[in-house]
C-alpha positions as CSV (number, residue, x, y, z in Angstrom):
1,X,36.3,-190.2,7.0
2,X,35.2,-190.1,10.5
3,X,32.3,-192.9,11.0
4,X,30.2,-192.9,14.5
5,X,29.4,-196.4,15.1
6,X,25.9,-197.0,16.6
7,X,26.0,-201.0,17.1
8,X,28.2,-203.4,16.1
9,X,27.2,-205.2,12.9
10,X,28.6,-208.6,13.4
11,X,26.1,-209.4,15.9
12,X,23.5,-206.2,16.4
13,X,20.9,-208.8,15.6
14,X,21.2,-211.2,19.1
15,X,21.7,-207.8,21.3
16,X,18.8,-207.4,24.1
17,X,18.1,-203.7,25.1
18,X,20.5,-203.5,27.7
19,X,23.4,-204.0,24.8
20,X,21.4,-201.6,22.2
21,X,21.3,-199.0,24.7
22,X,25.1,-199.4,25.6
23,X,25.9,-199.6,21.8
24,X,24.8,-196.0,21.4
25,X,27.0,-194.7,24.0
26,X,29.7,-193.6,21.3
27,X,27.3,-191.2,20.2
28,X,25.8,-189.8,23.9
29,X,29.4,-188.9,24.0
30,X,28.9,-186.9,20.9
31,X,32.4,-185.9,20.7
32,X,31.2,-184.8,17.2
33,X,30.0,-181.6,19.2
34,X,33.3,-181.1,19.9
35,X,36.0,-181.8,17.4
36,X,34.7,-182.6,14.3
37,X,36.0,-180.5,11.2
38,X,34.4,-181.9,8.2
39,X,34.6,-178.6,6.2
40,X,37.6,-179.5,3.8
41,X,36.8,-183.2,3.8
42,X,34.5,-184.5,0.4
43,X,33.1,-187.3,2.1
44,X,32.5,-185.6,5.8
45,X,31.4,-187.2,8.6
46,X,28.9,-190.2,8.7
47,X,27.2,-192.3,11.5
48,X,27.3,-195.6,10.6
49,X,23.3,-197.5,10.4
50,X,22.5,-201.0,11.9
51,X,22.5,-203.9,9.5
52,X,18.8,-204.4,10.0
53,X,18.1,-201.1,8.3
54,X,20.1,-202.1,5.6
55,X,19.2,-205.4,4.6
56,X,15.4,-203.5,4.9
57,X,16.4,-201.1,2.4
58,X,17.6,-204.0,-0.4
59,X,13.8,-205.2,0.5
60,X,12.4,-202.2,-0.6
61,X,14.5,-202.3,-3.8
62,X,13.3,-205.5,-4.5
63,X,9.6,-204.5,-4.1
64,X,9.7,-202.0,-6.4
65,X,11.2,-203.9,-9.1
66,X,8.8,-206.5,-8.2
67,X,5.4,-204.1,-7.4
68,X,6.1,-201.3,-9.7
69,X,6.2,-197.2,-9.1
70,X,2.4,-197.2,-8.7
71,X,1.5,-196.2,-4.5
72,X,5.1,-197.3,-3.8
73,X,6.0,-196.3,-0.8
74,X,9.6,-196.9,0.0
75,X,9.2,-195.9,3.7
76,X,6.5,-198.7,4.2
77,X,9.9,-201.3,3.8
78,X,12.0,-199.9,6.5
79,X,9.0,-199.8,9.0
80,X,8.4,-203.4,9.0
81,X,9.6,-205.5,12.0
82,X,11.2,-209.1,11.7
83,X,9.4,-212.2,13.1
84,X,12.7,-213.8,13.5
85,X,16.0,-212.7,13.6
86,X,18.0,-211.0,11.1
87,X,20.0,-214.3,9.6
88,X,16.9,-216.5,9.5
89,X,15.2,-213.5,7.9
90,X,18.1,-212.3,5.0
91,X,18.6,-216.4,4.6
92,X,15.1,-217.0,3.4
93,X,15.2,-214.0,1.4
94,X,18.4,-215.0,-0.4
95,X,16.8,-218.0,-1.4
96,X,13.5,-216.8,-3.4
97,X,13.5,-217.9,-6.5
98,X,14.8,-214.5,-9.2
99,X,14.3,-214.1,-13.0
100,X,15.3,-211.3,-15.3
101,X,18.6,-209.4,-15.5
102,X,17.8,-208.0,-12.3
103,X,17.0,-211.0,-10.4
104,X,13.1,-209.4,-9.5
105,X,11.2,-211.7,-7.4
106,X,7.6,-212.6,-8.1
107,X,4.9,-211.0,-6.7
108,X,3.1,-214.0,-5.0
109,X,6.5,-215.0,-3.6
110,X,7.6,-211.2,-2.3
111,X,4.1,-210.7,-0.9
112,X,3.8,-214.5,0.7
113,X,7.6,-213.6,2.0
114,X,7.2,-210.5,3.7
115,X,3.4,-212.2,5.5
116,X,5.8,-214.5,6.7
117,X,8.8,-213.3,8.1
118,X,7.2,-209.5,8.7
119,X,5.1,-207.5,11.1
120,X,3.2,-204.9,9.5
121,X,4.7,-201.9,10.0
122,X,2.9,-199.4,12.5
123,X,2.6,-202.8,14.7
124,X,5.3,-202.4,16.9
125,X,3.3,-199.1,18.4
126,X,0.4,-199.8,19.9
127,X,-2.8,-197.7,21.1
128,X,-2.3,-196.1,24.0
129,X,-5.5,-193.7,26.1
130,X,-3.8,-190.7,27.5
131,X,-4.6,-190.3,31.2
132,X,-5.2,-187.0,30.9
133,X,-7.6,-186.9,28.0
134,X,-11.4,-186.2,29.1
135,X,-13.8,-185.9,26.3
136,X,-14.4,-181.6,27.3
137,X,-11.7,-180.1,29.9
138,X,-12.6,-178.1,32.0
139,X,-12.3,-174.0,30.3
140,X,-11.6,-175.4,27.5
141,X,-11.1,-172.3,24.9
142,X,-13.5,-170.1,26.6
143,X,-13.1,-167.8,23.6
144,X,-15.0,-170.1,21.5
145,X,-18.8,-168.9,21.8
146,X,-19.9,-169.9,18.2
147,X,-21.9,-173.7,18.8
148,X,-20.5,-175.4,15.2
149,X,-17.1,-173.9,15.7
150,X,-16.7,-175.4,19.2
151,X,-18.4,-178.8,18.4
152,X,-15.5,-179.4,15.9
153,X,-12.7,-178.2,18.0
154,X,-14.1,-180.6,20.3
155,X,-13.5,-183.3,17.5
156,X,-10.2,-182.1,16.8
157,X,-9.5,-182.5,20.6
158,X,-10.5,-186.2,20.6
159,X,-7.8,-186.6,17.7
160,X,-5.1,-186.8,20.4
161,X,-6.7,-190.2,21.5
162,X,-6.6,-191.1,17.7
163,X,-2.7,-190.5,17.2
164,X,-1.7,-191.6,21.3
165,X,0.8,-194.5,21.3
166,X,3.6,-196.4,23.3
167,X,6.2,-198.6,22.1
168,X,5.0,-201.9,21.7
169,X,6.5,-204.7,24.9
170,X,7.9,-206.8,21.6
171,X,10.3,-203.1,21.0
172,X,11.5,-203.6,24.2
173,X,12.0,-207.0,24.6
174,X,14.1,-207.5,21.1
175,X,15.2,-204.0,20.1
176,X,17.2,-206.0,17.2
177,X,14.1,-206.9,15.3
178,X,12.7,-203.5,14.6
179,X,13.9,-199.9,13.3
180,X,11.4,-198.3,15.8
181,X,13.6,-197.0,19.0
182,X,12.2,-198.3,22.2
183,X,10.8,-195.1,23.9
184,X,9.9,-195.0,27.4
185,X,6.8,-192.9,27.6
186,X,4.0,-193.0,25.5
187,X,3.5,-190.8,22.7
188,X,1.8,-188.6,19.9
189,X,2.1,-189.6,16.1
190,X,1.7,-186.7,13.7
191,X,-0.5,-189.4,11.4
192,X,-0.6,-191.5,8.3
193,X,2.6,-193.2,7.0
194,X,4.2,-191.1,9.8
195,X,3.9,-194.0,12.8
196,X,6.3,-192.9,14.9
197,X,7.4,-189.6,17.2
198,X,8.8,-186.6,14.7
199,X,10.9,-183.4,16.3
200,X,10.0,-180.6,15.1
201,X,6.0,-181.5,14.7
202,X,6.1,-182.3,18.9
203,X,6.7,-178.7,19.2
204,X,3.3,-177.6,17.8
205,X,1.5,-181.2,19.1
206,X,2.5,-179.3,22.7
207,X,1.1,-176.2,22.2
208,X,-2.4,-178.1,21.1
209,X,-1.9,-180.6,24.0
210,X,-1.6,-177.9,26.2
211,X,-4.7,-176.0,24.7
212,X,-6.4,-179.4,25.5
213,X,-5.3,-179.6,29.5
214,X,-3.1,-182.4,28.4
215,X,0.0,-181.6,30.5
216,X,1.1,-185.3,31.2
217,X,0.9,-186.2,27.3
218,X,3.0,-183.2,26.8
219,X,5.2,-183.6,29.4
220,X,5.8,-187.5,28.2
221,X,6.5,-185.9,24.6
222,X,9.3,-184.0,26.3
223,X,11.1,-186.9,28.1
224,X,11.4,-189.1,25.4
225,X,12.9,-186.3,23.2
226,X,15.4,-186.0,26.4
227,X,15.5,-189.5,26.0
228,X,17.2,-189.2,22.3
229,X,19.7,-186.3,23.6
230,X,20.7,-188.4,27.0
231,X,21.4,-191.3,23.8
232,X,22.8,-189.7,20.7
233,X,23.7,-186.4,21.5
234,X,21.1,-184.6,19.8
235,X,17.5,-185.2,18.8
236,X,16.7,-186.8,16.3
237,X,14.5,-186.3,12.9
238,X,12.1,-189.1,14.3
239,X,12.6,-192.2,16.3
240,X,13.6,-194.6,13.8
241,X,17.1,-196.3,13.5
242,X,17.5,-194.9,10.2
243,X,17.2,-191.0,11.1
244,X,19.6,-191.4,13.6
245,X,22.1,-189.6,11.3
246,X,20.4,-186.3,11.6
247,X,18.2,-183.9,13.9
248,X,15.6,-181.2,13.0
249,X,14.6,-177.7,13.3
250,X,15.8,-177.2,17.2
251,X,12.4,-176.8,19.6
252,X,12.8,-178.8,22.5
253,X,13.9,-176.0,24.9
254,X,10.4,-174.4,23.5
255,X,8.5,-177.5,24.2
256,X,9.9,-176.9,27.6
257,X,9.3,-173.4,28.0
258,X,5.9,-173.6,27.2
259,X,4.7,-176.6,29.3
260,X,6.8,-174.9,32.3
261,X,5.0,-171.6,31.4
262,X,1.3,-173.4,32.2
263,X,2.6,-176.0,34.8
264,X,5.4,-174.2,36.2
265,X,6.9,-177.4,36.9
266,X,11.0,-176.8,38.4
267,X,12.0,-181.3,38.4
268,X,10.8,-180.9,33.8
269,X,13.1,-178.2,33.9
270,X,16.0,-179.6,36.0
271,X,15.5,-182.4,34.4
272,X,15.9,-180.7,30.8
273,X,18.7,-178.1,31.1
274,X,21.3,-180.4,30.6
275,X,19.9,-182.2,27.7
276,X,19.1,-178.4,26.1
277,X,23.1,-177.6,27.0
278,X,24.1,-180.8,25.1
279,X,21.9,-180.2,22.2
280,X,23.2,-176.3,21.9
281,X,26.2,-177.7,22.1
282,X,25.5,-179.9,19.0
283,X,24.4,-177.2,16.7
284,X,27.3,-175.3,17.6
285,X,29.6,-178.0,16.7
286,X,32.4,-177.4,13.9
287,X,29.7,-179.5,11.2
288,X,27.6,-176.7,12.1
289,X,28.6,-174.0,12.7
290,X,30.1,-171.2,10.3
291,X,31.9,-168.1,10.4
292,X,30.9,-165.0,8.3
293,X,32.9,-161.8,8.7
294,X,30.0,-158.7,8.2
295,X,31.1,-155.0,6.1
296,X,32.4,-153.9,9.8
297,X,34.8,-156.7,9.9
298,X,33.1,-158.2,13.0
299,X,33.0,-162.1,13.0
300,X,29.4,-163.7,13.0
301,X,28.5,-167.1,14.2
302,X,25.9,-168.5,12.6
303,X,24.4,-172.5,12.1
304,X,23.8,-174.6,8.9
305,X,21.6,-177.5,8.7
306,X,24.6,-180.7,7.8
307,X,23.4,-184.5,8.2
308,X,25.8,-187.1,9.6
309,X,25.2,-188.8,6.2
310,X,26.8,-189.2,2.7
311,X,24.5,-192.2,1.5
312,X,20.5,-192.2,0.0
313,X,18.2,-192.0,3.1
314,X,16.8,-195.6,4.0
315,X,13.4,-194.4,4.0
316,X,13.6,-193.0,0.4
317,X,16.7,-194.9,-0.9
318,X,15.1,-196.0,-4.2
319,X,14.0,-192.4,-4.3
320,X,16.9,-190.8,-3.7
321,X,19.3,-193.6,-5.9
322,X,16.8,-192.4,-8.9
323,X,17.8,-188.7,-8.7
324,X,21.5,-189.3,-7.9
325,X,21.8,-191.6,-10.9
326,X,22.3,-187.7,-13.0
327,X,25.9,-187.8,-11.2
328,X,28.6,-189.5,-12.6
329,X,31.6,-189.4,-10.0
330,X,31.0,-191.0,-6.5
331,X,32.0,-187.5,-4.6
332,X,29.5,-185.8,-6.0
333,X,27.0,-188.3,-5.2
334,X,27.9,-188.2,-1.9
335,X,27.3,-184.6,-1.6
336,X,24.1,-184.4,-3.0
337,X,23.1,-187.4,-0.5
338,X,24.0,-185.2,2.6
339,X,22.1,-181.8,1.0
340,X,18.7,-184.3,0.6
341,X,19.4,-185.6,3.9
342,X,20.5,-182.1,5.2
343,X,17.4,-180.8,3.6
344,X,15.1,-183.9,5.2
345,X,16.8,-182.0,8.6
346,X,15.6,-178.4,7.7
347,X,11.9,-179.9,8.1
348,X,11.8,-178.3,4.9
349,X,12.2,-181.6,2.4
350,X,11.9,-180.4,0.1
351,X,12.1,-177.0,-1.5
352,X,13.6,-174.7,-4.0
353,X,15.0,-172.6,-1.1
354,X,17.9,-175.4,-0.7
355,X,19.0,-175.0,-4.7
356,X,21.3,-173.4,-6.9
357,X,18.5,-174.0,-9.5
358,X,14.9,-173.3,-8.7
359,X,14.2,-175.6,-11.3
360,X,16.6,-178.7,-11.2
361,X,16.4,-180.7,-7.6
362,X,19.3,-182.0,-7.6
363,X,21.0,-178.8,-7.7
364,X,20.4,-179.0,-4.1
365,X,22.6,-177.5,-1.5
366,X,21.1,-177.5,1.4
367,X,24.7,-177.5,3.7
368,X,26.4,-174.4,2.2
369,X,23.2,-172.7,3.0
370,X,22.8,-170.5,6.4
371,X,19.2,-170.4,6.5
372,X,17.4,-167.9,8.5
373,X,15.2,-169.9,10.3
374,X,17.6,-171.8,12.0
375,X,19.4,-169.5,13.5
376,X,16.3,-168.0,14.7
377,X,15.4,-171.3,16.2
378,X,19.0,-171.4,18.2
379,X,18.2,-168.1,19.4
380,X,15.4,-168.8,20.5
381,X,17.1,-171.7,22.6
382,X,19.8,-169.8,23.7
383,X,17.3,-167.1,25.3
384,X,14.7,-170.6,26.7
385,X,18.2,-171.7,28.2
386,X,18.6,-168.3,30.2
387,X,15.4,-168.5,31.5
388,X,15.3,-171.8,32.3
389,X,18.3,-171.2,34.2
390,X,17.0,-168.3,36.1
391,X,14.3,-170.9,36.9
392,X,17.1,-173.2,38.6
393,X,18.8,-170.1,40.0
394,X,21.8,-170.6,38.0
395,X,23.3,-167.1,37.2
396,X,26.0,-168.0,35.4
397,X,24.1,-170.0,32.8
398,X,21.5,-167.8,32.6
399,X,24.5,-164.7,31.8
400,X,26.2,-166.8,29.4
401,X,23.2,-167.9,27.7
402,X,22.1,-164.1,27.2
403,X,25.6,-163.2,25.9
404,X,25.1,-165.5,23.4
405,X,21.7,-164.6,22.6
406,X,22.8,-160.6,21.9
407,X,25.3,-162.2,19.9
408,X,22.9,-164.3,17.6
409,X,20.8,-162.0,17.3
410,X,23.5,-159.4,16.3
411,X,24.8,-162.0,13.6
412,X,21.5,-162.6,12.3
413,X,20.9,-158.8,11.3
414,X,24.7,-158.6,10.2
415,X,24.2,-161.7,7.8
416,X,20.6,-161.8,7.0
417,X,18.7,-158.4,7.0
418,X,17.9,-156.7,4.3
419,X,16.7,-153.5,4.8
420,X,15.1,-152.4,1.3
421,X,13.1,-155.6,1.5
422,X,11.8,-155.6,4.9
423,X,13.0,-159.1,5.0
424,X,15.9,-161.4,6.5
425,X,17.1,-163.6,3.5
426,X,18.8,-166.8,3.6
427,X,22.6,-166.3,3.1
428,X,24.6,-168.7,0.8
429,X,28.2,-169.9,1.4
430,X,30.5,-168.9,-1.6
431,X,31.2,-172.1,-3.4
432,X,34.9,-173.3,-3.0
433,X,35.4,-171.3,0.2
434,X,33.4,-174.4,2.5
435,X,36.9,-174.9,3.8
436,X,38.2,-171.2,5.0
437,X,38.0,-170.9,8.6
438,X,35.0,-167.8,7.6
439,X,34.4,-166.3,4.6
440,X,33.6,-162.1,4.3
441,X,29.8,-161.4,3.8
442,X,28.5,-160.1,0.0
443,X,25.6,-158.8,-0.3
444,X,25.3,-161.1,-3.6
445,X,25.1,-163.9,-1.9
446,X,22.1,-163.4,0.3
447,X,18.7,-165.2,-1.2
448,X,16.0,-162.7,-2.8
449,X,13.6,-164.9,-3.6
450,X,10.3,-164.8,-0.8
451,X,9.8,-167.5,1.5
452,X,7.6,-167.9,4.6
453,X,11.0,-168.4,6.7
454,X,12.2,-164.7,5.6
455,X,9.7,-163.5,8.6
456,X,10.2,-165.8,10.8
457,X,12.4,-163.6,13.3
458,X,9.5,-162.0,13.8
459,X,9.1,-165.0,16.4
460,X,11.4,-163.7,19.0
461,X,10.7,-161.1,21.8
462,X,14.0,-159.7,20.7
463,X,12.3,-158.5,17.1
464,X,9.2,-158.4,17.7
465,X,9.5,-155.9,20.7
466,X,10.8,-153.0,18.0
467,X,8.2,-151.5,16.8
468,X,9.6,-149.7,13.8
469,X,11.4,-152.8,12.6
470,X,7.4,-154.7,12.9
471,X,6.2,-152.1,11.2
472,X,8.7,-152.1,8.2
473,X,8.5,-155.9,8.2
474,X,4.7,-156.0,8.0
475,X,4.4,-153.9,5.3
476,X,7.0,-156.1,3.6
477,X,4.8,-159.0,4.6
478,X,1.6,-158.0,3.1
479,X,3.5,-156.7,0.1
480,X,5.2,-160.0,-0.3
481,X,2.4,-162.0,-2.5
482,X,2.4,-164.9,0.3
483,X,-0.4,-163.5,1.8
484,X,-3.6,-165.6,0.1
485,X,-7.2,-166.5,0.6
486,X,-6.6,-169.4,2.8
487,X,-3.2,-168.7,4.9
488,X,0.2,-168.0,4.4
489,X,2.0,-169.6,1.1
490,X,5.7,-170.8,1.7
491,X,7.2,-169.3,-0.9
492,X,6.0,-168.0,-4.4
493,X,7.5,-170.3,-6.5
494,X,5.4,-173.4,-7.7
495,X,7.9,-176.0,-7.8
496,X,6.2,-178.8,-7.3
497,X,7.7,-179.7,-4.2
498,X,5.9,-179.3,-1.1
499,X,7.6,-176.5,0.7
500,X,6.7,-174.4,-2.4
501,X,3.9,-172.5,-3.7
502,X,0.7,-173.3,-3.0
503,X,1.5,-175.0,-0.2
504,X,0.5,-173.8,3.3
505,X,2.1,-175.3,6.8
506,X,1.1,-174.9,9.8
507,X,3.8,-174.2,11.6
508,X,4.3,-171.2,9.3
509,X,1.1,-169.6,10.0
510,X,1.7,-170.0,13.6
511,X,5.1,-168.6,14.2
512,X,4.6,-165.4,12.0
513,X,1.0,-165.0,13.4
514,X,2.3,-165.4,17.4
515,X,5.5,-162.7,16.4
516,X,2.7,-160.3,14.8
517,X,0.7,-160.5,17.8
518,X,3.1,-160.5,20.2
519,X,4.5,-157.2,19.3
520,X,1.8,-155.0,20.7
521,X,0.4,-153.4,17.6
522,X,-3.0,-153.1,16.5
523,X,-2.3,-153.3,13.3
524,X,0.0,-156.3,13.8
525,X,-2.4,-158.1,15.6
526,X,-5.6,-157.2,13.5
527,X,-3.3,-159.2,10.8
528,X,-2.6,-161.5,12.6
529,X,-6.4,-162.5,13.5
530,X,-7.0,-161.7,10.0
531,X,-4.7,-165.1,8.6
532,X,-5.6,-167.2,11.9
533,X,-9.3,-166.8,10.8
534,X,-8.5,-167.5,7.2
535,X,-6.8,-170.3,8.8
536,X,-8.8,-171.9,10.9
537,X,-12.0,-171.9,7.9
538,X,-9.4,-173.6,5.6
539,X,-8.7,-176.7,8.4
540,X,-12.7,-176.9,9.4
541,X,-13.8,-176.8,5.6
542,X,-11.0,-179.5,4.7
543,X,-12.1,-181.5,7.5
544,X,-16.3,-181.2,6.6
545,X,-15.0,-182.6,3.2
546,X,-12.7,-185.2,4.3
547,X,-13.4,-186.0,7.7
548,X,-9.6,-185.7,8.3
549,X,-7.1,-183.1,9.3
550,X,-4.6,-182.2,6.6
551,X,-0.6,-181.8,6.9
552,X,-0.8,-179.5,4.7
553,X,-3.6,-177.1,2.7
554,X,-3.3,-175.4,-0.6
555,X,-3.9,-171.6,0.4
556,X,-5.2,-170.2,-3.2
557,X,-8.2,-172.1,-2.1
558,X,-10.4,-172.7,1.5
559,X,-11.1,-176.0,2.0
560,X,-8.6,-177.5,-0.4
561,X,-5.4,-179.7,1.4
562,X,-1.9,-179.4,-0.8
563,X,0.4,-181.4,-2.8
564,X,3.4,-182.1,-4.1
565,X,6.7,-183.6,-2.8
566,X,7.9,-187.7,-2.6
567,X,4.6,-188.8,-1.3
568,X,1.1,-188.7,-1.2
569,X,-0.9,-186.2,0.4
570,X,-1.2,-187.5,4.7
571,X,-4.1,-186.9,7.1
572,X,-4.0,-187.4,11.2
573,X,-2.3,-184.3,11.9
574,X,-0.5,-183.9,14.8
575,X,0.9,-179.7,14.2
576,X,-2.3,-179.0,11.9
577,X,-4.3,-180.2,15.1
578,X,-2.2,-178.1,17.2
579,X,-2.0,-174.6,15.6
580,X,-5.6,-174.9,15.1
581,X,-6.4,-175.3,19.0
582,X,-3.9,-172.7,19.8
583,X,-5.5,-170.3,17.6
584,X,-9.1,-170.8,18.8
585,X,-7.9,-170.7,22.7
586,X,-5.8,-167.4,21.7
587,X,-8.7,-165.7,19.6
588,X,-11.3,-167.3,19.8
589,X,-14.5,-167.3,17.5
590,X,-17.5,-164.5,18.1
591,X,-21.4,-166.5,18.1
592,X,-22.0,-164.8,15.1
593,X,-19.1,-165.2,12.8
594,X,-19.5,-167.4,9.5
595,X,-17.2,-170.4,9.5
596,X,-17.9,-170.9,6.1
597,X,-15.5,-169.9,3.0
């Protein structure tokens, strides 16, 4: 088994930053973008975690044997930052008094424990005022005529004050003592039990923030992400110790992109290119990446989701130890560890599109899947890269970078299209054949279920720009039943988990809205205005009910947030924020249209 050692655990807890930044060198060097081949090993690889996360996670298995299932949240555990250091800490906690078989602590002394040697978490990030946030920018989405309508976008503005933090001095000064990585630039929370920067939400926090004149805040967002690549190798899920064993959906190069596209600022780009290299590098790694050979007998790159990660997720250990406990034999336990974590990486945790059994969860399977999505989200980075390189004047990287982008995007019709359904389908890996240097594409094996993600190509200038292939996928896209009162569903199967029917994201509606009006077509983008306006009533009827933006909104109904999943519903919220400001600035809202259900 091949372990990537962050820190050294014999004495992580007396190291001051300078020491916890050199102890993740191992992994800047990343030479798991380079010579790892996990495919034919069970356990694959795995980057070790810091003994602070793991004494944190017997904590949280103690609380809830001690506070019951009832608004347990196991994430609240592994948040929390020590008072004193780690030995003093697990000492005291060794020592409370235990009854039962399961030696449960007492409520009194758990709770009068963790006042004492614990900060609350969400106290090692403190408020921070943006210095580019004025209460009404200057041409600030001139589109928006209608009074009520631009009075609450005004209000979702000020929300970027609400979620703006920086890394508390205490971070800083004694790494060792919390789980929260010591950024160095402020930064944007989505909200709620989320306290600390996520990647994939930035992406759509940008594209609000940028809507909002709020370049600096954006361009902060976009160095501490380079901040994470320059450290691990990649960036990861969130900066937290205990996600540093996987990434997310792939956006920074169009974080980058866009900010350069407003500010046209050449030192963020220079600055970014070779972070954006690095992390393509990353997702083209051997844990990655997968070869299928297509009916022509051409051989097709492609990218799978796979977390660095065999074990339950700290965050959601007792969770995750629960659902595992079906398994018998430690192997298999171990792979359906790295499919939840995997899946936790997709941004989509979690969802029927990652199992065998649309009905079972832990049928889960998330890293013999090549989901659609992803690749489209490489492309997409492949094709920032070349610009971004024209940018610098580097021709060679800018070729390269194409080359690579024709071929994506040559893989992704080869593997994924489906021309009878209008749709590109996620593709699954035959089972037993993981360890074959490729595999030889069957038609069998592509997913015909309907998900949000099957349109997603749409997204990119290379699909969208062919108008017969818009045209056949639109009609396949109102045809699909995803299409509902109050946005776009994420798939049609109600699952109970979040990234299921009825659930509507954000970032869903926004990416398939942008590639319908980016194409040109009136039809296209009278469709596209069509689910931004259903949309954008969904988010300001929520929020007269609430007060609150949602992370999520249950599209059968306007006004009503969604459900399902691990945890309870959250408010704040960074992308919902965004994708509502970026709709309003693109289409504005006419004096006299209803905002009203």
């Amino acid at each position: 088994m091949n372990t990537f050692l962050v820190s050294d655990p014999s004495d992580m807890a007396q190291q001051n930053l300078n020491l916890f930044s050199l102890s993740l060198l191992p992994l800047a060097t990343m030479t798991l973008a380079t010579s790892l081949s996990p495919k034919c090993s069970v356990s694959g690889p795995v980057v070790a975690t810091t003994p602070l996360v793991t004494f944190l996670e017997r904590v949280q298995e103690n609380a809830l044997r001690t506070f019951g299932e009832e608004d347990f949240d196991p994430k609240l555990y592994v948040d929390l930052s020590l008072k004193f250091n780690l030995s003093k800490t697990q000492k005291a906690f060794d020592e409370l008094p235990r009854s039962g078989e399961n030696g449960t602590v007492s409520v009194e002394d758990l709770k009068v424990f963790i006042a004492t040697y614990f900060d609350d978490a969400g106290d090692d990030l403190v408020y921070y005022d943006p210095v580019d946030f004025v209460p009404e920018p200057e041409g600030f989405l001139p589109k928006v005529k209608n009074p009520e309508v631009r009075s609450w976008a005004l209000e979702v503005h000020a929300l970027w004050k609400n979620l703006s933090r920086k890394v508390s001095d205490g971070v800083l000064e004694h790494p060792e003592l919390h789980t929260l990585l010591p950024l160095p630039e402020p930064v944007v929370v989505p909200g709620s039990r989320f306290r600390e920067v996520y990647y994939w939400d930035s992406y759509w926090v940008i594209r609000g923030l940028l809507a909002s004149k709020m370049y600096e805040t954006a361009k902060a967002i976009v160095a501490n992400l380079i901040f994470l690549v320059d450290t691990y190798g990649y960036v990861l899920n969130g900066a937290r110790a205990y996600y540093t064993n996987r990434s997310q959906p792939p956006l920074l190069s169009a974080m980058v992109y866009e900010i350069n596209n407003r500010t046209f600022d050449v030192e963020l780009v220079r600055k970014a290119l070779p972070a954006l290299l690095e992390e393509h590098a990353f997702w083209n790694s051997e844990i990655h990446k997968v070869t299928i050979q297509d009916a022509q007998g051409f051989n097709n790159n492609l990218s799978r989701y796979y977390a660095i990660w065999n074990k339950p997720r700290p965050e959601s250990s007792t969770i995750d130890k629960e659902s595992a406990s079906k398994f018998f034999g430690n192997s298999e336990k171990q792979q359906f560890y790295r499919d939840v974590a995997s899946a936790a990486e997709s941004g989509w945790d979690f969802s029927t599109r990652w199992m065998r059994n649309t009905s079972e969860f832990t049928t889960l399977s998330t890293t013999s899947i090549l989901p659609v999505d992803l690749n489209v989200y490489i492309l997409k980075m492949e094709l920032d890269i070349a610009f971004l390189a024209k940018v610098l004047g580097n021709k060679s990287t800018m070729e390269s970078f194409l080359e690579a982008a024709e071929a994506r995007k040559n893989a992704i019709n080869s593997v994924f299209w489906d021309a009878e359904k209008g749709q590109w389908l996620d593709y699954r890996l035959t089972n037993g054949t993981i360890c074959k240097e490729s595999e030889t594409w069957q038609a069998c094996n592509q997913n015909q279920n309907t998900y949000a993600s099957n349109f997603i190509p749409l997204w990119i200038d290379l699909f969208h720009s062919d108008a017969a292939l818009v045209e056949n996928v639109m009609r396949s896209f109102q045809s699909s039943g995803l299409v509902h009162a109050a946005g776009i569903a994420t798939s049609l199967i109600n699952s109970g988990q979040q990234w299921d029917f009825p659930n509507g994201w954000a970032p869903l509606q926004h990416m398939i809205v942008e590639g319908l009006l980016r194409s040109g077509l009136k039809e296209a983008r009278s469709l596209a205005e069509d689910i931004a306006v259903r949309w954008i009533k969904t988010n300001y009827i929520g929020y007269k009910k609430t007060g609150a933006m949602h992370e999520k909104y249950d599209v059968r109904k306007c006004g009503a947030f969604g459900g399902g999943g691990e945890y309870i519903p959250q408010t704040g919220f960074g992308w919902s924020n965004g994708v509502v400001l970026t709709f309003l600035e693109e289409f504005g809202w006419p004096e006299d249209r209803s905002i009203g259900c």
